[in-house]
N, C-alpha and C positions, 0 to 999 in steps of 0.2 A: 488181319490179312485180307478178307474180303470188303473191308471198307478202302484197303489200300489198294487192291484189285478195280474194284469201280470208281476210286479214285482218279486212277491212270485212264481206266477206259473213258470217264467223262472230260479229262482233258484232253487227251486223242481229238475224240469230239469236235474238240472247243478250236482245239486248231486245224484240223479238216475246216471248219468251218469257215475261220479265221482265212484261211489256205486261198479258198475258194473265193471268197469275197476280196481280196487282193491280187488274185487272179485276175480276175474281170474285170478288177476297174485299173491295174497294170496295162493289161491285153488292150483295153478299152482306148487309154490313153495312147501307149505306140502305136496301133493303126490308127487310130482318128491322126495324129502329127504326121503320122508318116505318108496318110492321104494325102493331108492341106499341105505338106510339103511339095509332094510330087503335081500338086495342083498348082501352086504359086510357082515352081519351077517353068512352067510354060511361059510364065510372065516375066521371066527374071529374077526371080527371086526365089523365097524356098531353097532347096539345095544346091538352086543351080547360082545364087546372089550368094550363098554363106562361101562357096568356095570363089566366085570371080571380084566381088566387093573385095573382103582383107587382101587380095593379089593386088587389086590396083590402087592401092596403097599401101602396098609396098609392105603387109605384112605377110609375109610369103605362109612361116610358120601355121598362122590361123587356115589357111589356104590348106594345107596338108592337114591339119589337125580336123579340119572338116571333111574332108574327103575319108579321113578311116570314118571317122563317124558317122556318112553315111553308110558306108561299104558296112559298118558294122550293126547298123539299122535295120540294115536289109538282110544282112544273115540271122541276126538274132530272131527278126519276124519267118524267115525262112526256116528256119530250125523247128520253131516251136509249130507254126502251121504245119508243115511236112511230117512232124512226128505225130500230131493229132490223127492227121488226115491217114496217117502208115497204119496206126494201131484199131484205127473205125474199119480198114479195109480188111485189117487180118482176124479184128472177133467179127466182121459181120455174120458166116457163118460156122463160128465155130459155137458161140454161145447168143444167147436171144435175151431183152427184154430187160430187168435190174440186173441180171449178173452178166452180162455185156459189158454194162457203163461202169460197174467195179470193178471189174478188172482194170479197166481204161484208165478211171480212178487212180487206182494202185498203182499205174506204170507210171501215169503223167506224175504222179506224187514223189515219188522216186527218183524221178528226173529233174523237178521245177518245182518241189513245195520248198525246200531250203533257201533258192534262190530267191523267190519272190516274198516268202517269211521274212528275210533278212534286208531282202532292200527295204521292204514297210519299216521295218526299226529304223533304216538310216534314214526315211524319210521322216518319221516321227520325233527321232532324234536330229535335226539340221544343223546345232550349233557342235556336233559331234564329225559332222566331214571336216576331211581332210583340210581342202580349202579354209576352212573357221580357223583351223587348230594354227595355220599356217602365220594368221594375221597375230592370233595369241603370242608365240611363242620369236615371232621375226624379232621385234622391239627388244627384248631383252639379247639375245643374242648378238646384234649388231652392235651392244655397246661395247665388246671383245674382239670384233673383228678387226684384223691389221690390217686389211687391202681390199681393194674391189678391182675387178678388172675391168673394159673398155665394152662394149658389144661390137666390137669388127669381127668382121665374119670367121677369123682366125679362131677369135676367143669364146664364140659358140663351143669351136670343136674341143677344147680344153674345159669350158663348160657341160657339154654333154657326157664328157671319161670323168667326171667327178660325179655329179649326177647317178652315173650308172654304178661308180666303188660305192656313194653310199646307198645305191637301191640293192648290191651284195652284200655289206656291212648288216642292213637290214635284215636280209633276205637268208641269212647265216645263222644270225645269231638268233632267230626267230626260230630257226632249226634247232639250233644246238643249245639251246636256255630251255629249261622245262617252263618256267613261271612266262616265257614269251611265247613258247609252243603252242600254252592254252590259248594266247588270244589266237594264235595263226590258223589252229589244226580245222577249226570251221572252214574254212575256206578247201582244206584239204578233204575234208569228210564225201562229201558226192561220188557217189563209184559212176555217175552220168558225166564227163567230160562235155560239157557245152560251153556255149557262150556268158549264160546266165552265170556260171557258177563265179565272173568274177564278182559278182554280188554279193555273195557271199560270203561276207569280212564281219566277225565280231567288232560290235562298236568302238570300243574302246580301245582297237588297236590302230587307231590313227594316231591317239599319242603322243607311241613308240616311234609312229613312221614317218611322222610330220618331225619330231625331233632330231631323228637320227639323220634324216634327208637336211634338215637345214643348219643341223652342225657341221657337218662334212662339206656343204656347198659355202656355207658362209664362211666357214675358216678358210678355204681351198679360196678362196676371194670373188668365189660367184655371184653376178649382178643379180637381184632380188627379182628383177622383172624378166632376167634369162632362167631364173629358177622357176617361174611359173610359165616362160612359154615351152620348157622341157618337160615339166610336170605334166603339161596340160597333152603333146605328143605320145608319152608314154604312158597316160593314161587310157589313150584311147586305141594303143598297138597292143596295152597289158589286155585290153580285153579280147583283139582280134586274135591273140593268142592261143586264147580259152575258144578257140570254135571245133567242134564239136569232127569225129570222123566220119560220120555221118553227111557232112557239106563237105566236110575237104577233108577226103581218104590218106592222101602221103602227108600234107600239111609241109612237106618240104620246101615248098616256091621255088625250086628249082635252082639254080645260082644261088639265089639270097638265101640260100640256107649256111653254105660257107660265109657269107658275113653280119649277117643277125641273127638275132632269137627267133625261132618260127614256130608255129603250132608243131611241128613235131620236138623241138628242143622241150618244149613246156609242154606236151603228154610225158616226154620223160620226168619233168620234174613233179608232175602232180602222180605220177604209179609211185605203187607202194612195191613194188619186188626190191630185193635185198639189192641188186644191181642198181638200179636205178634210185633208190631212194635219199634224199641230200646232195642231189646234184643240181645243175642248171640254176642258179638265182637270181642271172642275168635276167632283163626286160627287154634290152631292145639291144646294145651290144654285148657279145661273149667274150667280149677281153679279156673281163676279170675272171670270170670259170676261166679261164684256157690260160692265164697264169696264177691263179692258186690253183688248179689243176682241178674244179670241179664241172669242167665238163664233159658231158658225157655223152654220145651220139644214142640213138635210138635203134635197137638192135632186132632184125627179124626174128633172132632165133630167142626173141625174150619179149611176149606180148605184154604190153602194159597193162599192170591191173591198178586199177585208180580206187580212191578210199585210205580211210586210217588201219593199219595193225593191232585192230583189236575191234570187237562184235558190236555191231551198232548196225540197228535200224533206222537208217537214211531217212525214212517217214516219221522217225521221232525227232520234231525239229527240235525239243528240249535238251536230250541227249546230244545232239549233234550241234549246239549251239554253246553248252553248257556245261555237258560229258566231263570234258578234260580238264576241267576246273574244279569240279566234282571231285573227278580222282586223284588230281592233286592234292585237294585238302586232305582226302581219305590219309593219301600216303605220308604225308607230314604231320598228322594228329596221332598215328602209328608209330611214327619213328621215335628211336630209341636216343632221348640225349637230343641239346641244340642244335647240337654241330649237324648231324643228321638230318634237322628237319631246314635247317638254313640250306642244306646241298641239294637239297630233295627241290629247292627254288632253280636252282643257278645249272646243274648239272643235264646234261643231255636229256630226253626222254627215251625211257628204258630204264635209266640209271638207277641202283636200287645198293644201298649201304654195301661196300665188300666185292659187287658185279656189277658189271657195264654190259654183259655177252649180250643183252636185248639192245644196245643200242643201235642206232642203224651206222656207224662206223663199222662196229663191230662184226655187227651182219653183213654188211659189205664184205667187209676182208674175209670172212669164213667163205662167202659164196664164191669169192675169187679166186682162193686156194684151188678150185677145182675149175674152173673156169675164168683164169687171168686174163686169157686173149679178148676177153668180151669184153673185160672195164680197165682198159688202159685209156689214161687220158694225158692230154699236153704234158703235164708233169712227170707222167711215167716215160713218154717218148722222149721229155727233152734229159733227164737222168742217162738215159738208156744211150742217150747219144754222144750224152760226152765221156761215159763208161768205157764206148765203144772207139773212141778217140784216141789213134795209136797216141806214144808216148812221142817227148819234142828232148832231143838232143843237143845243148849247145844252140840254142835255138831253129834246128829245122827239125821239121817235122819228118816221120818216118812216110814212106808213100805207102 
């Protein structure tokens, strides 16, 4: 026990250290670019050529696709400098000297060691993004595909509603599969809502996400080069998502909250309250929540608490990286009989031989029993409306 005690403390350690030296040479990297950027832009170039170059010619998409990702450059470095700068103002005098800077420590750790642990793996790892997985997996796939559609600008917009059913297709069954859970729940783990946390993706679940996005686009008959200038939008609004309430308190945007996903729709899907949890899977349009009825608005009277439902120290990037594959194995090496350790793969997380009441359906509906009027969504209203729909006699309807 006390070899396994110092065990833990010297890798603690080992990844502070690790922490901190990915740290610095992260931090190091985005300002030095984000200087030369803002430097070369005087000149025409830098951010101000990445957005007016692909416009005048005429690729409009790269044009916007650069613009969040400045916009997202400049919050991310804003986030992280304003919270340094918050937390040096508020121990200056409350604590002096090394127990100052650990605290500090402790906080920044909390917030940004997950994030920046986990992108070093996906840098470590290259031929594991997204993009690689993408090149893998097109070839075979295309030799089943019956159609391709046209790129006129019509066929964008029937390209991007496919796009988005399978980034919910994804975004569902990554919920509701325990063996997909584990790769997801990292991303879920951070009770810190920032920008960093969409960095946060266990390796291995590009996959699932590369596969299931170009099943659904290739069969639906989407042009290969409109799935990558859709991919490449959505992956730079999935992050603008993730910005922190700290930079942007409503996260509503005003208008465009009735017609995209905004950082307030995706605080509600990353809180863990029985209300909110399994809803919004949407990225950039809410179609598809709002006809399988998993959208769900963001409610004052229910503050979002972010994190997984169950004990975990956020500073443990092993646990928080690993945890839930951990306990997976635990529960299928337990289970009694094949059949049980096969469902213990496929079935909800919660799910347990005989009970489901942990699951977050389940949870849902209990907390709703008593508070219905908080989680109705599209699907309960459009129910409720045609319920509500006198009866039609001889064909006219009653007034």
């Amino acid at each position: 026990m006390i070899f396994a005690k110092k065990l833990n403390k010297n890798w603690r350690i080992a990844e502070n250290v690790i922490f901190v030296a990915a740290f610095g040479f992260i931090m190091y990297n985005l300002i030095s670019t984000f200087g030369l950027d803002v430097y070369h832009s005087a000149k025409g170039k830098g951010f101000v050529g990445a957005i007016t170059q692909p416009f005048f010619r005429h690729k409009y998409y790269i044009s916007v696709v650069s613009i969040i990702v400045i916009v997202n450059s400049t919050c991310i470095l804003w986030e992280i400098l304003s919270f340094i700068s918050q937390l040096l103002k508020e121990e200056s005098g409350s604590t002096t000297g090394y127990n100052k800077y650990k605290l500090i420590f402790k906080q920044v750790a909390v917030s940004y060691k997950s994030s920046f642990l986990a992108l070093m793996i996906y840098q470590l790892l290259p031929k594991l993004i997204l993009i690689h997985m993408f090149w893998i997996w097109l070839p075979h796939i295309q030799k089943f595909v019956l159609f391709t559609i046209n790129v006129q600008w019509y066929s964008w917009i029937y390209a991007y509603l496919c796009w988005e059913f399978s980034t919910w297709v994804f975004h569902f069954s990554s919920h509701r599969v325990r063996f997909l859970w584990c790769l997801h729940a990292p991303h879920h783990a951070p009770t810190d809502l920032n920008m960093t946390v969409n960095w946060v993706h266990f390796f291995a679940e590009s996959y699932y996400s590369t596969l299931i996005h170009l099943v659904v686009c290739m069969f639906l008959g989407v042009n290969p080069l409109m799935f990558l200038a859709i991919m490449s939008i959505d992956s730079a609004w999935g992050m603008f998502i993730h910005i922190s309430e700290r930079t942007l308190i409503n996260g509503q945007l005003g208008f465009l909250h009735k017609l995209i996903i905004t950082p307030a729709h995706h605080r509600v899907h990353h809180a863990s309250n029985p209300l909110y949890v399994d809803t919004n899977f949407a990225s950039v349009l809410p179609l598809w929540d709002w006809l399988f009825g998993t959208l769900q608005p963001l409610k004052e009277e229910v503050k979002a608490d972010y994190g997984l439902n169950r004990d975990l120290d956020v500073t443990n990037f092993s646990d928080l990286y690993f945890g839930e594959i951990l306990l997976l194995y635990r529960d299928v090496k337990n289970a009694a009989g094949i059949k049980n350790k096969l469902l213990f793969f496929i079935m909800p997380p919660g799910w347990v031989p005989g009970c489901a009441a942990k699951t977050a359906s389940a949870l849902r509906r209990e907390f709703l029993k008593t508070n219905a009027e908080l989680g109705a969504t599209s699907k309960n209203r459009l129910f409720a409306a045609i319920r509500s729909r006198p009866p039609a006699i001889q064909g006219i309807t009653i007034p």
